[in-house]
KEGU-312952 format. One record per atom (N, C-alpha, C): residue in three letters; x, y, z. Coordinates in steps of 0.1 Angstrom, whole numbers, plus 5000, padded with zeros to 4 digits. Layout:
% KEGU-312952
ALAXYZ ...
***
This chain:
% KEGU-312952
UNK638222863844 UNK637222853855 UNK637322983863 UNK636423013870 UNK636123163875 UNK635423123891 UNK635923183900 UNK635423163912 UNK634023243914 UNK633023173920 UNK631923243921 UNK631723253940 UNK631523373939 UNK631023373954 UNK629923363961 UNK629223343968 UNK627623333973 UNK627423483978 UNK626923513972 UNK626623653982 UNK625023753976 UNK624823863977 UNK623223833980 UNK622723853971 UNK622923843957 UNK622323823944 UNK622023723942 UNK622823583947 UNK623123443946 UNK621623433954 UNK622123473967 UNK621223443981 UNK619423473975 UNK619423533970 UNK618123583968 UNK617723563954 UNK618423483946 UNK617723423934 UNK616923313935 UNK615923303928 UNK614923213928 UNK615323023920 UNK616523073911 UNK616822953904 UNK618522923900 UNK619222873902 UNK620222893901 UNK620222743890 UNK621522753881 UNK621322693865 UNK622922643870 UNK623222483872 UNK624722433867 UNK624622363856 UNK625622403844 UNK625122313836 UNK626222183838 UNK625322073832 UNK625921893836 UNK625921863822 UNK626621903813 UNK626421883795 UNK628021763796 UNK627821753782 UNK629221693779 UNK630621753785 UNK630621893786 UNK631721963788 UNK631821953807 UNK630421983813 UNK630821983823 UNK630221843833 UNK630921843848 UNK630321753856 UNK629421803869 UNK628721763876 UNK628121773888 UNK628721693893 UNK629521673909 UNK630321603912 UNK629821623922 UNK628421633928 UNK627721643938 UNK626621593940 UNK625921513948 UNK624621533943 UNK623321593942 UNK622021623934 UNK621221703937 UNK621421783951 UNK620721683963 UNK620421743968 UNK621321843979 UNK622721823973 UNK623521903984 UNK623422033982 UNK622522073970 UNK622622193971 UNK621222263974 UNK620222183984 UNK619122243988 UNK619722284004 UNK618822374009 UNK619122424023 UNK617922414028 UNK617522374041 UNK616822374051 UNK616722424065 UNK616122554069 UNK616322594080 UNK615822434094 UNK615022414087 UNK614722324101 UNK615322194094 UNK615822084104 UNK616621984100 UNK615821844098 UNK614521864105 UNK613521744104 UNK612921764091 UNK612821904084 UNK612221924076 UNK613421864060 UNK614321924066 UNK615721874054 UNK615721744054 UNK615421664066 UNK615921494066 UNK614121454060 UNK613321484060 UNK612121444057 UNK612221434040 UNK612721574037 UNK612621584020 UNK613621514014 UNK614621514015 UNK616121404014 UNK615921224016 UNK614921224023 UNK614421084022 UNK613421074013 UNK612521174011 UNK611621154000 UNK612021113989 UNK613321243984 UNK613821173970 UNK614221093969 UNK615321003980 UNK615520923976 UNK615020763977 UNK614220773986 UNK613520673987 UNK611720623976 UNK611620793972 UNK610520753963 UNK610520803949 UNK611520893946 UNK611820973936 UNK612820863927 UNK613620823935 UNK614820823930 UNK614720673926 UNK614420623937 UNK614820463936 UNK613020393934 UNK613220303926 UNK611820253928 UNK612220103936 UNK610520073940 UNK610619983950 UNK610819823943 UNK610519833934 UNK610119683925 UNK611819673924 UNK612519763919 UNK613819733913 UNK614819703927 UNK614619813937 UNK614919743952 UNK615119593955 UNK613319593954 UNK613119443958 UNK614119363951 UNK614019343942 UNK614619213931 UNK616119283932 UNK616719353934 UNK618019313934 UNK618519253950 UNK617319313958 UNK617319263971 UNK617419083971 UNK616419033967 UNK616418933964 UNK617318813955 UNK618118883950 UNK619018843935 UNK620318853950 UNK620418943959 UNK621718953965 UNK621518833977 UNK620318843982 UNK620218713993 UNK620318553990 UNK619818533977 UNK620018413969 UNK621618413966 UNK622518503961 UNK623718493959 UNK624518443973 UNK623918553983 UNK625018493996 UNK624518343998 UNK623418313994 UNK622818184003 UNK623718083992 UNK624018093976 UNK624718013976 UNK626117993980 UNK626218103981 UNK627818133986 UNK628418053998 UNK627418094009 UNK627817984020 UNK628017864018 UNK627017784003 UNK627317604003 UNK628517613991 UNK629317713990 UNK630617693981 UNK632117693985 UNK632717623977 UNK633917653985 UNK635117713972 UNK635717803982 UNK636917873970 UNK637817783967 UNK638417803951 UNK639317713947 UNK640217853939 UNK641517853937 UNK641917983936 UNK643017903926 UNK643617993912 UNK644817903908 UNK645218053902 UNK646218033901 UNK647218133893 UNK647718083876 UNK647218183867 UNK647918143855 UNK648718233852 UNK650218233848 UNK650818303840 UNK650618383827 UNK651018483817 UNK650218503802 UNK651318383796 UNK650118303788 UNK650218243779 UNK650718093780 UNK650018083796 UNK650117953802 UNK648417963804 UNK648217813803 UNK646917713804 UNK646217693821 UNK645817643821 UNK645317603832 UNK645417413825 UNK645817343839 UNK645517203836 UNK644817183847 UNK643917093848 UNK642417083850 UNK642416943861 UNK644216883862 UNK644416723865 UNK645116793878 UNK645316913883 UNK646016893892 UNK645416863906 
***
């Protein structure tokens, strides 16, 4: 690995290339590596992608919905908890 520094070749390129292959990772995401002088303008575009780029609304919905149905049964359940040993049973009479 080789340290790279930002400085004004970096600063003033038009495209900068990480590669994300088998060998390597992005351990960041997209957009932490855009900059925005104005901050309304940064929070505007950062919600674009992820709100319309990224995520779609149909798949939102329905997991939305799959998670509200799960709590709602959750409340009429009650926990029952048992411990098995390896290579012990559960008995089902206790």
């Amino acid at each position: 690995k080789k340290i790279v520094f930002y400085n004004k070749t970096l600063q003033e390129s038009k495209l900068l290339y990480y590669p994300a292959d088998g060998q390597h990772r992005l351990l960041q995401h997209h957009y932490a590596f855009n900059f925005f002088a104005d901050t309304k303008m940064q929070s505007f575009y950062k919600r674009l992608i992820r709100d319309y780029m990224r995520y779609q609304d149909e798949i939102q919905c329905a997991g939305h919905e799959l998670v509200s149905l799960l709590r709602r049964d959750a409340e009429k359940a009650t926990l029952e908890m048992r411990k098995a040993n390896k290579g012990e049973g559960f008995d089902s009479n206790d």
